[in-house]
C-alpha positions in Angstrom: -13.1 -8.7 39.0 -14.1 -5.3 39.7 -16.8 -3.1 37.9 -17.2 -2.8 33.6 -15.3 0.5 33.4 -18.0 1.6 31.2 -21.2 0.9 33.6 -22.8 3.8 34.8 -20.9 6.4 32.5 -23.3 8.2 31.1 -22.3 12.0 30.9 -18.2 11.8 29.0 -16.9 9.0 26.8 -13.1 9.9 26.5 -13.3 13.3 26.8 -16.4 13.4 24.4 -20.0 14.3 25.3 -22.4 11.7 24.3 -25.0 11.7 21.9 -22.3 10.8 19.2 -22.7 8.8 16.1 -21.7 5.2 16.1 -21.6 2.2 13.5 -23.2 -1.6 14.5 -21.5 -4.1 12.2 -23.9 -6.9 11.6 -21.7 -10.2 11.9 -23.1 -12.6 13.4 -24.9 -14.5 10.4 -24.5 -18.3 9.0 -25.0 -17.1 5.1 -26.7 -20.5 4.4 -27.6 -20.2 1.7 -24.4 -19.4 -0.1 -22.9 -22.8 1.0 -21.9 -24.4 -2.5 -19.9 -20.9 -2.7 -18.4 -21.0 1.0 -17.3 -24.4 1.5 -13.5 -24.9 0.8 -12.3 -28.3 -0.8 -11.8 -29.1 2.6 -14.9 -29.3 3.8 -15.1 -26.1 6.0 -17.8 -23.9 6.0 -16.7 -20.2 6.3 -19.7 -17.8 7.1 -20.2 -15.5 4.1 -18.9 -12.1 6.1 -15.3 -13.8 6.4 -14.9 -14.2 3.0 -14.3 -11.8 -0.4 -15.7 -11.0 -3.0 -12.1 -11.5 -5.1 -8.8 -12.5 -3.7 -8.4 -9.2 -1.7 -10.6 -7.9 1.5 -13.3 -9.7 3.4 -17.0 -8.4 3.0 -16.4 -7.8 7.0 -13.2 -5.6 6.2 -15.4 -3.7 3.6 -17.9 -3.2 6.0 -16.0 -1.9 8.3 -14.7 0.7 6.3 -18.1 1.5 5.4 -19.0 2.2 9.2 -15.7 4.6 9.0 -17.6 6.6 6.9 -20.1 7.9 9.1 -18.2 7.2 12.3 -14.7 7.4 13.8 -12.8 4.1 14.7 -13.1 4.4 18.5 -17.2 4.4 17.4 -17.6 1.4 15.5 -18.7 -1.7 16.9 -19.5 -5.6 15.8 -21.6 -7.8 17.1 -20.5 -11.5 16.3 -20.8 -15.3 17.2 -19.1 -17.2 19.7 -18.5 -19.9 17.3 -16.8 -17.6 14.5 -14.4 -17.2 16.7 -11.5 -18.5 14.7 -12.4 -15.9 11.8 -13.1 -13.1 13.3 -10.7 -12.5 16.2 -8.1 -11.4 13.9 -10.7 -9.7 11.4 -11.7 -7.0 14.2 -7.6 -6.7 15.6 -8.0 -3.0 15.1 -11.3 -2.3 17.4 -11.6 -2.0 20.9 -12.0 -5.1 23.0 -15.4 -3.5 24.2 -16.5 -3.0 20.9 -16.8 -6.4 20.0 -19.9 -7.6 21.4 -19.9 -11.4 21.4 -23.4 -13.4 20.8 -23.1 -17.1 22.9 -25.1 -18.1 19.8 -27.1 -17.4 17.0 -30.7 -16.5 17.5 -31.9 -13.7 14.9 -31.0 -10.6 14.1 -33.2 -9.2 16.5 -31.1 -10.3 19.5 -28.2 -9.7 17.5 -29.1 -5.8 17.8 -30.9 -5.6 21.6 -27.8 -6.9 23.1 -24.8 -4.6 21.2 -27.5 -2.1 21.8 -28.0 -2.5 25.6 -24.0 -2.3 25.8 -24.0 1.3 23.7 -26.9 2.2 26.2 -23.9 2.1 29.2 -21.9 4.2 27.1 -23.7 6.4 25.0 -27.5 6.4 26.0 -28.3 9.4 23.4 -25.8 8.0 20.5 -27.1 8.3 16.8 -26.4 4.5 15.6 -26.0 2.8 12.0 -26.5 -1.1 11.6 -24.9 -2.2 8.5 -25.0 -5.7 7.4 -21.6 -7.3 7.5 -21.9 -9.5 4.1 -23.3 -7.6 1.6 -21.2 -5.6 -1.7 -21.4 -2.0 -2.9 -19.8 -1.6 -6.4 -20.2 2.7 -5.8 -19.3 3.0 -2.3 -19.6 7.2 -2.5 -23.5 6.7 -3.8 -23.7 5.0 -0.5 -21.7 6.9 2.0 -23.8 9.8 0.6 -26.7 8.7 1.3 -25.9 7.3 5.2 -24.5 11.5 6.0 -27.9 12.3 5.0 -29.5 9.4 7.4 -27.3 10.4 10.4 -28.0 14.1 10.1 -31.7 13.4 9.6 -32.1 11.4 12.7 -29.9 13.8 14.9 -32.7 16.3 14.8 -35.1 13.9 16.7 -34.8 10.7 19.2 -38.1 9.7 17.4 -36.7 9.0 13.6 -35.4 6.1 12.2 -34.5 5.9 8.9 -34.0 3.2 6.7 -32.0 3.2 3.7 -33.5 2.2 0.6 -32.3 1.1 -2.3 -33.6 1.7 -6.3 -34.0 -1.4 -7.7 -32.5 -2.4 -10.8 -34.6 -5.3 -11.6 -37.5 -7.1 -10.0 -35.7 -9.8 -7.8 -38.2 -11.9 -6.0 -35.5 -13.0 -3.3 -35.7 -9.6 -1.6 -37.3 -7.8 0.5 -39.0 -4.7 -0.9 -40.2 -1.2 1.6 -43.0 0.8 0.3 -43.7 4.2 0.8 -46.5 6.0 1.4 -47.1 9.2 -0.5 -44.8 11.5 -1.6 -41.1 13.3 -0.2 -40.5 15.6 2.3 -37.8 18.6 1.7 -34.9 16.5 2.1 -36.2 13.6 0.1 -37.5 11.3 3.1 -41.2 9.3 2.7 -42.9 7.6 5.2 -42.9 3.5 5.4 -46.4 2.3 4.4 -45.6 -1.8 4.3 -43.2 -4.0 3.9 -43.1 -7.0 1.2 -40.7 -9.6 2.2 -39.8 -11.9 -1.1 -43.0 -10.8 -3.3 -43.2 -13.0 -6.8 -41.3 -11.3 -10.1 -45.1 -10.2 -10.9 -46.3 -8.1 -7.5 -42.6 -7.5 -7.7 -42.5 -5.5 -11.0 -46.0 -4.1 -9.9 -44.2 -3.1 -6.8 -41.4 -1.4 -8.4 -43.4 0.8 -11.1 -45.5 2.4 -7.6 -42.1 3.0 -6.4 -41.4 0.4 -4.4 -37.4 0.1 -3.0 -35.1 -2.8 -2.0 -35.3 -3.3 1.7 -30.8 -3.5 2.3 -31.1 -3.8 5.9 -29.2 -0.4 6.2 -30.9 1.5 9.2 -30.1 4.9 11.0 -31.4 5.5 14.7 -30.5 6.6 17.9 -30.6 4.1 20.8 -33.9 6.0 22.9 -35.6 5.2 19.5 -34.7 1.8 18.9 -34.8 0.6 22.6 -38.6 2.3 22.3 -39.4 -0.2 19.5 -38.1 -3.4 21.3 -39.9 -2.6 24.6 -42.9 -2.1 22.3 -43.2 -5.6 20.3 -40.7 -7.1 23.0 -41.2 -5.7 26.7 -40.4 -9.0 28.3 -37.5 -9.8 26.2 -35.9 -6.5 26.6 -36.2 -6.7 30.5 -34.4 -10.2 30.7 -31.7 -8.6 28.7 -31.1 -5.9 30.6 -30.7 -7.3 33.8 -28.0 -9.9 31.8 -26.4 -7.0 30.1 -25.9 -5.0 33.5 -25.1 -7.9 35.8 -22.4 -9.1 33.0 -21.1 -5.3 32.7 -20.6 -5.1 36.4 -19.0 -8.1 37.5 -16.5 -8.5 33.9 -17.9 -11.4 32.7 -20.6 -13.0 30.2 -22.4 -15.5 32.5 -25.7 -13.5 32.7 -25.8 -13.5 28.8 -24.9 -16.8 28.1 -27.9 -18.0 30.5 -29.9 -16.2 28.7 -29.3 -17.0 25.2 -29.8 -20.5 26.6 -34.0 -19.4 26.8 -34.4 -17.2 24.4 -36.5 -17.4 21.2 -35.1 -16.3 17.3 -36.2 -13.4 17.3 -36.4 -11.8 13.2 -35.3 -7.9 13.5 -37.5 -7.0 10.3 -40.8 -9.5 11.1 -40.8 -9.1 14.8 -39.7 -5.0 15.4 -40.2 -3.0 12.6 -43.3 -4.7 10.8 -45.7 -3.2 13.3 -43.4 -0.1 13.8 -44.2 1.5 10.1 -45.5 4.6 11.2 -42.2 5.6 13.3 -40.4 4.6 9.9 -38.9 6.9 7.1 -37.3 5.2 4.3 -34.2 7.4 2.2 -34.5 6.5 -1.5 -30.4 5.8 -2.6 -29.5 6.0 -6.2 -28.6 2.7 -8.1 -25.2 2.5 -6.3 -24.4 -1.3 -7.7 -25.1 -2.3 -4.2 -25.8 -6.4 -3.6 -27.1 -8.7 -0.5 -24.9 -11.4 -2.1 -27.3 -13.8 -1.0 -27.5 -16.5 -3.4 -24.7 -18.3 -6.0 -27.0 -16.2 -8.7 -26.5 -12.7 -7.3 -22.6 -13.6 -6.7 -22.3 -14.3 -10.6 -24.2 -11.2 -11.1 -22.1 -9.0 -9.2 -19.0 -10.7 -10.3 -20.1 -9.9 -14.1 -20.1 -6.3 -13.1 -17.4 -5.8 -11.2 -14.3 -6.3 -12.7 -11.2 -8.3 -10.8 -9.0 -5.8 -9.2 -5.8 -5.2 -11.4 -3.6 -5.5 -7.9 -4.2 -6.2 -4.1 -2.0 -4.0 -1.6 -1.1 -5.5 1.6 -4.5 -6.0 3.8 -3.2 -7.5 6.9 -6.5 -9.2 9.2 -8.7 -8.2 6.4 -8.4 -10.4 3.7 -10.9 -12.7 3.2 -11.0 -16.9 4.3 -12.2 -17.5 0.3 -12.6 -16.0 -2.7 -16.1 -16.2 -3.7 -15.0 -15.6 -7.2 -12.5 -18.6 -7.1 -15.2 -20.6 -5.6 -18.0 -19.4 -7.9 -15.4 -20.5 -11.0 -15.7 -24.6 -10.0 -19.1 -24.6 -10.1 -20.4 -26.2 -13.1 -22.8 -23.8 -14.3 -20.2 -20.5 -13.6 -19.1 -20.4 -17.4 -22.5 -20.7 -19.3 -23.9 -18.4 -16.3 -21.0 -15.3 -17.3 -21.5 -16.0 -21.2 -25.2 -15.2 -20.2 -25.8 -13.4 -17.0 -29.5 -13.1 -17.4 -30.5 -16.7 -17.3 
């Protein structure tokens, strides 16, 4: 097989200069701990990205359309596992073959964003990039989308920015991770990153929140020269085995390279291994309460599923609806009827 049409392009990307924005769908992840919610009466475990939050589209589908906000279909891409095939082949029908970067396994979410990223560098080495996390729920979805136009056009100014989105909390949840801010705004509303607290107690969480303290969503804005810069700072080694895999696989038309790899390689934790370390090269954009959830545990579902009422009808969603209803699921659980009669317990 000859050359990966896209190795060595640098310059035009259909007709477009580079230095575009582009969209990294996170879905890649297990969702373990959502398990009593994700396993169907048969037994199968669906990974929490494939499934919805009613009987309508996945989390993955409402991702996805979440990307299209910032950037154009030809522009978003998905990193996912080899062993989610089955759900997610039809789920991503409508992007481009190369856009669907396929992980031989899971090992973090730190290799889950060198790799996609070293394929964007072959296409678009001065793109402007969001990551979004596939499995996660946004009640306001303008609040959001707002907030991400601001991010994008903040970081096209400067290859050195990145920008992560964070979000006001509305209650002190000890199961998150929390981004703290050091001193006051700039102009258009950005602070600088002083620490971050991952899963603080209710307590240091409160005291957090009242020194202004945000919820850490995993919602970054970047360009690839400034996210590459922060992996071959913690990582130098890592980032050198990937690129000769990434190249070598983009050349010849196959994974090989990559799968070898992945074979060696350590988990490597995006937020504990890159960014902790990185805080001064970090801005953080408060958003507005925006009903936004990580959906991480049974507890947050039934939260979210007290606030958001069922939708009154479904149109027709073809490859997007979801594997399960976490609602339906969340129902046969024996604690789902005392937990909506009191949702603060």
């Amino acid at each position: 097989m000859g050359p990966h049409p896209f190795y060595g392009r640098v310059a035009v990307i259909d007709g477009e200069q580079t230095g575009k924005t582009w969209a990294l769908v996170l879905a890649a992840g297990e969702g373990s701990r959502l398990r009593s919610l994700t396993t169907a009466v048969s037994g199968e475990t669906v990974p929490k990205q494939f499934c919805s939050l009613y009987e309508g589209p996945s989390l993955l589908h409402e991702a996805l359309e979440r990307a299209h906000t910032v950037a154009g279909r030809s522009r978003i891409c998905a990193v996912v596992a080899e062993q989610h095939r089955h759900w997610w082949t039809g789920a991503l029908a409508s992007l481009p073959a190369a856009n669907v970067i396929v992980q031989p396994e899971n090992r973090g979410t730190g290799n889950g964003i060198l790799l996609p990223l070293l394929h964007l560098v072959e296409r678009d080495p001065r793109a402007r990039i969001v990551l979004l996390p596939s499995d996660h729920h946004v009640r306001n979805e303008a609040v959001l989308a707002s907030s991400l136009e601001r991010a994008v056009q903040h970081v096209g100014g400067s290859c050195e920015d990145t920008v992560l989105l964070g979000l006001q909390p509305e209650e002190a949840d000890p199961e998150l991770g929390y981004i703290v801010p050091e001193g006051g705004a700039d102009a258009g509303g950005f602070q600088t990153v002083e620490r971050f607290v991952e899963k603080p107690s209710r307590e240091l969480a409160s005291r957090l929140i009242q020194s202004g303290a945000l919820w850490n969503a995993f919602i970054i804005a970047s360009t690839v020269p400034a996210l590459l810069a922060m992996f071959r700072r913690r990582l130098p080694q890592i980032v050198t085995r990937f690129e000769a895999a990434v190249r070598s696989d983009l050349w010849v038309g196959s994974r090989c390279a990559t799968e070898e790899l992945y074979e060696s390689l350590p988990a490597i934790d995006f937020s504990r291994d890159i960014l902790c370390g990185e805080e001064s090269n970090l801005s953080v954009l408060p958003v507005p309460p925006c009903g936004w959830s990580d959906l991480g545990t049974p507890k947050r579902v039934a939260e979210v599923l007290y606030k958001a009422p069922r939708p009154a009808a479904l149109g027709p969603l073809q490859g997007a609806l979801g594997y399960l209803s976490l609602a339906t699921q969340h129902e046969r659980l024996p604690f789902s009827s005392a937990y909506h009669r009191h949702p603060g317990a």
